[in-house]
C-alpha positions as CSV (number, residue, x, y, z in Angstrom):
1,X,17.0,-7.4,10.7
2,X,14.8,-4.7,13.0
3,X,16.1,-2.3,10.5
4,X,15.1,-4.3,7.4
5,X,11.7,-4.6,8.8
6,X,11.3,-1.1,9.6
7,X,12.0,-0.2,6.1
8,X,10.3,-2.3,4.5
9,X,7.3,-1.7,6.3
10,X,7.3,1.4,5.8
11,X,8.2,1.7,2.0
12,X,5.7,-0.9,1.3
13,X,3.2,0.9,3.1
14,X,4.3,4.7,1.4
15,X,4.0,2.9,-1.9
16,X,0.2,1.9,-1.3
17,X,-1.2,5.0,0.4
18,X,0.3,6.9,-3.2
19,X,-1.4,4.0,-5.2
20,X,-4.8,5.2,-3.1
21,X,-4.4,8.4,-3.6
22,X,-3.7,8.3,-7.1
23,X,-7.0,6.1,-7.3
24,X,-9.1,8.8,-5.5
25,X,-7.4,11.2,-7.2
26,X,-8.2,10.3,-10.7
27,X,-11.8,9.9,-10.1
28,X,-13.5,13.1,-11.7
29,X,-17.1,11.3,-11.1
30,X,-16.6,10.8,-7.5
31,X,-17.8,7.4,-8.2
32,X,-16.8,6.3,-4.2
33,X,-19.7,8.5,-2.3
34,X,-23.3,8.4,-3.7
35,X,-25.4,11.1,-3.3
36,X,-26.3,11.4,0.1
37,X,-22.6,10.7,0.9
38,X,-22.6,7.2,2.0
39,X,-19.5,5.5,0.9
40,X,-20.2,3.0,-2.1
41,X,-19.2,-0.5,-3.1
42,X,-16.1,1.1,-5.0
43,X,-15.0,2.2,-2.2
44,X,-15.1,-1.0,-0.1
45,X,-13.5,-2.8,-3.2
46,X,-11.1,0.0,-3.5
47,X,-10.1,-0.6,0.2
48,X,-10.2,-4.2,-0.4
49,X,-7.2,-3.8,-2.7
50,X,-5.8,-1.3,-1.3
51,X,-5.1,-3.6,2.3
52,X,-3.6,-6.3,-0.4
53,X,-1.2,-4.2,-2.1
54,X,-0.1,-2.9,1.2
55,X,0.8,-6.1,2.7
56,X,2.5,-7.1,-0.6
57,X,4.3,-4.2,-1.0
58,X,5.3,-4.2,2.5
59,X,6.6,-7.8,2.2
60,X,8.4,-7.3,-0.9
61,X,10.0,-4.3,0.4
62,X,11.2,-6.4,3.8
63,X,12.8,-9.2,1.4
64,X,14.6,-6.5,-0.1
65,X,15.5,-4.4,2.5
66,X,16.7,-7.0,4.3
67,X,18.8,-9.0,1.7
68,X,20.6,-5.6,1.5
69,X,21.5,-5.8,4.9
70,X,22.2,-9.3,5.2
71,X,25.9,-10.1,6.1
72,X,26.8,-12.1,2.8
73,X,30.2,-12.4,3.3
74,X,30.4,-16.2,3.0
């Protein structure tokens, strides 16, 4: 169960830091930093979501990983 954990942790956690990326990434106005570089209210809301799909990700991902490695053999 350690195992299943582990994984799905860390896949959870893999699949939101791309999703953030992704979101800064495709963001040509640089809408998250206003002009004297302070970090804006996109970026709190950004980070906001970003903390939620971790932990769902991660969860879903720790079913999975450990149903997979469950001993199903009755």
């Amino acid at each position: 169960m350690r195992r299943a954990l582990a994984v799905g942790v860390c896949v959870g956690l893999a699949a939101a830091i791309a999703i953030l990326f992704v979101a800064i990434d495709h963001n040509p106005q640089n809408e998250f930093l206003d002009e004297g570089g302070e970090p804006t209210q996109a970026l709190a809301t950004l980070g906001a979501i970003w903390f939620v799909v971790a932990g769902v990700s991660a969860g879903l991902f720790t079913l999975i990983a450990g149903w997979l490695t469950s001993d199903r053999s009755d």
